[in-house]
FIDOPA-890188 format. One record per residue (C-alpha): x, y, z; residue in one letter; residue number from 0. Coordinates in steps of 0.5 Angstrom, whole numbers, padded with zeros to 4 digits. Last residue first. Layout:
(site (X,Y,Z),"a",NUM)
...
REM end
This chain:
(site (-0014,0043,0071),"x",213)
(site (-0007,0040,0073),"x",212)
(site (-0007,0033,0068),"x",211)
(site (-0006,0028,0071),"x",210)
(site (-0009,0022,0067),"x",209)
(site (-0003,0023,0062),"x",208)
(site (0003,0026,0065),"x",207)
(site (0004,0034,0064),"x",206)
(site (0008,0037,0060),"x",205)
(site (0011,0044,0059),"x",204)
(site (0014,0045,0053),"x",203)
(site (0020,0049,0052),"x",202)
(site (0021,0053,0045),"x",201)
(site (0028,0055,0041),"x",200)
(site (0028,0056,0033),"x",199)
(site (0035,0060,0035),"x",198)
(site (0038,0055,0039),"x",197)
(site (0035,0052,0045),"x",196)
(site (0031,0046,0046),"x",195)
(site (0026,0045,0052),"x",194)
(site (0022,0039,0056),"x",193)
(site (0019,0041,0063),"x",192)
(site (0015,0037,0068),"x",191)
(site (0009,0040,0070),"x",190)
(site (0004,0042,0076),"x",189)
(site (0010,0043,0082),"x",188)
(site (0016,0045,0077),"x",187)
(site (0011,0050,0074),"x",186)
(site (0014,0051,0067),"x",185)
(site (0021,0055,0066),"x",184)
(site (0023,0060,0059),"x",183)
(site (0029,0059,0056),"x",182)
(site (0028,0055,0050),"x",181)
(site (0024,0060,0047),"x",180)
(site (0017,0060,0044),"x",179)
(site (0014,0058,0051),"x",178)
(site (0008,0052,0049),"x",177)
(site (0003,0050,0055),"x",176)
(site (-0001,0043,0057),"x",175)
(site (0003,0038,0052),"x",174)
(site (0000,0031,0054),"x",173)
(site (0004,0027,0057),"x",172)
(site (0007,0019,0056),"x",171)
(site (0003,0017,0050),"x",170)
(site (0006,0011,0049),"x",169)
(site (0001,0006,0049),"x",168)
(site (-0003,0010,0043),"x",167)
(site (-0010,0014,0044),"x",166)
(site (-0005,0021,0045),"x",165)
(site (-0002,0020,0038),"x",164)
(site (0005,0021,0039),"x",163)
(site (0010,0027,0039),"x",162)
(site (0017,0026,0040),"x",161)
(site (0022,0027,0046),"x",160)
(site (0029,0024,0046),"x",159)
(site (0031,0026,0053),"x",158)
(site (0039,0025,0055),"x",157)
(site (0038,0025,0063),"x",156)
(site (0031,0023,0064),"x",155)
(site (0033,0017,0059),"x",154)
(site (0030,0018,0052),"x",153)
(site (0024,0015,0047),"x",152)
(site (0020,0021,0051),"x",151)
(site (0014,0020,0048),"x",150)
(site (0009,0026,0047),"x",149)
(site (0002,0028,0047),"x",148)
(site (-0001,0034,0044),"x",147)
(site (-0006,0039,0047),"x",146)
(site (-0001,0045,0047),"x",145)
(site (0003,0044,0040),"x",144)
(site (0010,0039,0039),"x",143)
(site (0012,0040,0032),"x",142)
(site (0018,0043,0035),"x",141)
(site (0018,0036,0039),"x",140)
(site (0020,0032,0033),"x",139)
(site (0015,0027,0029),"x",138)
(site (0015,0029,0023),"x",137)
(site (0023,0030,0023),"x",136)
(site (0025,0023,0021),"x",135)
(site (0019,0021,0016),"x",134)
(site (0017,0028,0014),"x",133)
(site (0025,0028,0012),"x",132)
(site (0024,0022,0009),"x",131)
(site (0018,0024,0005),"x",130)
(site (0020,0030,0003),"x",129)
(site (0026,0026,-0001),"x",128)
(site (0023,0022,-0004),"x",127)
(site (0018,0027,-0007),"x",126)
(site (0024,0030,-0010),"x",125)
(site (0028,0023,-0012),"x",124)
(site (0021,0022,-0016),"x",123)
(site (0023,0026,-0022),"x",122)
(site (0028,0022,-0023),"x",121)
(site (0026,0016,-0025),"x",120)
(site (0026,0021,-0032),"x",119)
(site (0033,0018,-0032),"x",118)
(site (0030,0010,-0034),"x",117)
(site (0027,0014,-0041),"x",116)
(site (0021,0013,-0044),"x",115)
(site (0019,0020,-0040),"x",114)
(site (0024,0024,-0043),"x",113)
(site (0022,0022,-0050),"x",112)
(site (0026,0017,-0054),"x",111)
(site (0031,0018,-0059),"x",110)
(site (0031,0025,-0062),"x",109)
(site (0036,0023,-0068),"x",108)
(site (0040,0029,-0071),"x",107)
(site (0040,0030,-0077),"x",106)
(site (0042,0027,-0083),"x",105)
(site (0048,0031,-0086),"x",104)
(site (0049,0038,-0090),"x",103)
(site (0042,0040,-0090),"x",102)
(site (0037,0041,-0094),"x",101)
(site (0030,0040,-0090),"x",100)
(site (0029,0040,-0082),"x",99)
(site (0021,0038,-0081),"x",98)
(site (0018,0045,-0079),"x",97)
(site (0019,0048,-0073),"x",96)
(site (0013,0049,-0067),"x",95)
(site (0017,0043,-0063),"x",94)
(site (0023,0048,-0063),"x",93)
(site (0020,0052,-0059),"x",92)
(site (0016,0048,-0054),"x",91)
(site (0022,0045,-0052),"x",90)
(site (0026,0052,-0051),"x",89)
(site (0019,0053,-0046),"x",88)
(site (0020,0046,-0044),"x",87)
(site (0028,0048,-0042),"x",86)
(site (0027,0053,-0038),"x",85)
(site (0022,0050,-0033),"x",84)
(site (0027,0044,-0032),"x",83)
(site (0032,0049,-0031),"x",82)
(site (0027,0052,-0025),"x",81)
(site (0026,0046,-0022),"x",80)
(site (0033,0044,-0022),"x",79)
(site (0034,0050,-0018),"x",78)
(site (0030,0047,-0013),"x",77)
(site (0034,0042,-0010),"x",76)
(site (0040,0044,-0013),"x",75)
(site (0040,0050,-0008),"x",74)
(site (0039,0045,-0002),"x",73)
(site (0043,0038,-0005),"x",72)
(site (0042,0033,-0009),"x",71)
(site (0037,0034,-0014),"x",70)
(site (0039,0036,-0020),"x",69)
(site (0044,0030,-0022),"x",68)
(site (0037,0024,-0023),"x",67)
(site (0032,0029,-0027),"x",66)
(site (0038,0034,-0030),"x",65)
(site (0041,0028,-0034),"x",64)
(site (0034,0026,-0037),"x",63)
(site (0034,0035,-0038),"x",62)
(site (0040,0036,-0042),"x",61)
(site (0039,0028,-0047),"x",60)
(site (0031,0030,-0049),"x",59)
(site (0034,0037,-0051),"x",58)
(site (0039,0035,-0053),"x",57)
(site (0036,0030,-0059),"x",56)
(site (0030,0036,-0059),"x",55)
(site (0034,0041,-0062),"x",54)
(site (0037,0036,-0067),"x",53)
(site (0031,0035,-0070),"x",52)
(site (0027,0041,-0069),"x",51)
(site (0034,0045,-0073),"x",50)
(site (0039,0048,-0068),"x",49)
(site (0043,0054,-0067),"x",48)
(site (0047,0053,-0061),"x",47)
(site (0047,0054,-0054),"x",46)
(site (0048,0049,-0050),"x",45)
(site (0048,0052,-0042),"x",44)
(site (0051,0047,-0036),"x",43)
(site (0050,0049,-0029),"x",42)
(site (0053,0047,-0023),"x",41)
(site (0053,0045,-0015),"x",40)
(site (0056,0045,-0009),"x",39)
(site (0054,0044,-0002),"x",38)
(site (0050,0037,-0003),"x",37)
(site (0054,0036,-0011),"x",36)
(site (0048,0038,-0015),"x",35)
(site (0048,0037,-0022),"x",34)
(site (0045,0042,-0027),"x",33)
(site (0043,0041,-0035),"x",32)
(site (0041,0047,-0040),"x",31)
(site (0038,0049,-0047),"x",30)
(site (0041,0056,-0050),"x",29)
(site (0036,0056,-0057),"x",28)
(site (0038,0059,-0063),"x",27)
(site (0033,0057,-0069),"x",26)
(site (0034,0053,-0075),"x",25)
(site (0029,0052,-0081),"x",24)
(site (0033,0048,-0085),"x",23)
(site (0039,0044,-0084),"x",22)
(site (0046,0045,-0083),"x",21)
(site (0047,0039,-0079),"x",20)
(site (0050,0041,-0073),"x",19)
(site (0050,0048,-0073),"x",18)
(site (0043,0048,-0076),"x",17)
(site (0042,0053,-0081),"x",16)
(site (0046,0059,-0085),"x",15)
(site (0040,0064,-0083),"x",14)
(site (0038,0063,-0077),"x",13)
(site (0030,0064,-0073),"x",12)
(site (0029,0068,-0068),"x",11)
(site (0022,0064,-0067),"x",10)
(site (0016,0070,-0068),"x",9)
(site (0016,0077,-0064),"x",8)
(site (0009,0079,-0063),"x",7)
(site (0007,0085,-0067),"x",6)
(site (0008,0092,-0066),"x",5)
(site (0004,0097,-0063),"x",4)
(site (0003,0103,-0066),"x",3)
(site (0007,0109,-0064),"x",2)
(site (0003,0114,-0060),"x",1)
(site (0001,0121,-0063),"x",0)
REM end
């Protein structure tokens, strides 16, 4: 026969109390921050037994210091999504506590919660970062499809090509054919060429708007 099965753990709750103020209920948490520095980064684990008091108050102090250090950098970027995820299930945990009673000292006080804080801000530094990058490489011609219109903000000899609305006065050509590799070669006697090579390499082949090669 097979062995029943067991019932849910509950909250790994401590015997000797909170570390901080020796109060009671206690529960052993790992609470973390992380701060991105461009190319490095690094995270800090807490781990102690805490009453809801105390565990809130480093709760609330790690992920306001994560919401504006988190960020910088391409592995912080979305590694500090995964820290912040972290530390709500740690926060749902030691919601669920009892008020702390019978310690050693007065516990510790929560403060404000992150969101009436001025480093939750930093919440919006992702989305500035997206929109920036939006706004710097929206319009660059690997963003080029066939049917698009461009603009060359360059010179013949250095071209600077970017995508434009084609009702707009400095729509140049419109984007008759795409290769996926900068080294093919457009019909010299129908269309003028743009192409980037490197790994995501392509060639547009242009022609001038109102002479389109039907």
């Amino acid at each position: 026969m097979s062995a029943p099965l067991s019932e849910p753990a509950g909250p790994e709750l401590a015997v000797d109390g909170c570390q901080i103020c020796g109060a009671q209920p206690a529960l052993r948490t790992t609470v973390r921050a992380h701060q991105g520095f461009v190319l490095l980064m690094r995270t800090f684990k807490n781990r102690q037994t805490l009453c809801r008091n105390c565990g809130i108050a480093l709760h609330r102090e790690m992920t306001a210091r994560t919401l504006y250090q988190g960020w910088w950098g391409p592995a912080s970027f979305f590694y500090t999504f995964v820290v912040l995820v972290l530390n709500l299930v740690q926060r749902i945990r030691l919601g669920r506590l009892a008020p702390p009673a019978g310690g050693v000292r007065p516990p510790a006080n929560p403060g404000r919660p992150v969101v009436r804080r001025v480093e939750a801000l930093g919440v919006l530094l992702p989305f500035a970062i997206v929109g920036v990058l939006a706004y710097a490489f929206g319009d660059a011609a690997s963003t080029a499809e066939v049917g698009s219109c461009v603009h060359n903000k360059g010179s013949e000899m250095f071209p600077n090509v970017v995508v434009v609305d084609c009702s707009s006065a400095e729509a140049d050509y419109r984007v008759a054919e795409r290769h996926d590799s900068g080294y093919a070669h457009c019909d010299q006697s129908r269309y003028a060429e743009y192409s980037e090579t490197g790994r995501r390499g392509f060639t547009l082949c242009l022609a001038p708007l109102g002479e389109e090669a039907p």
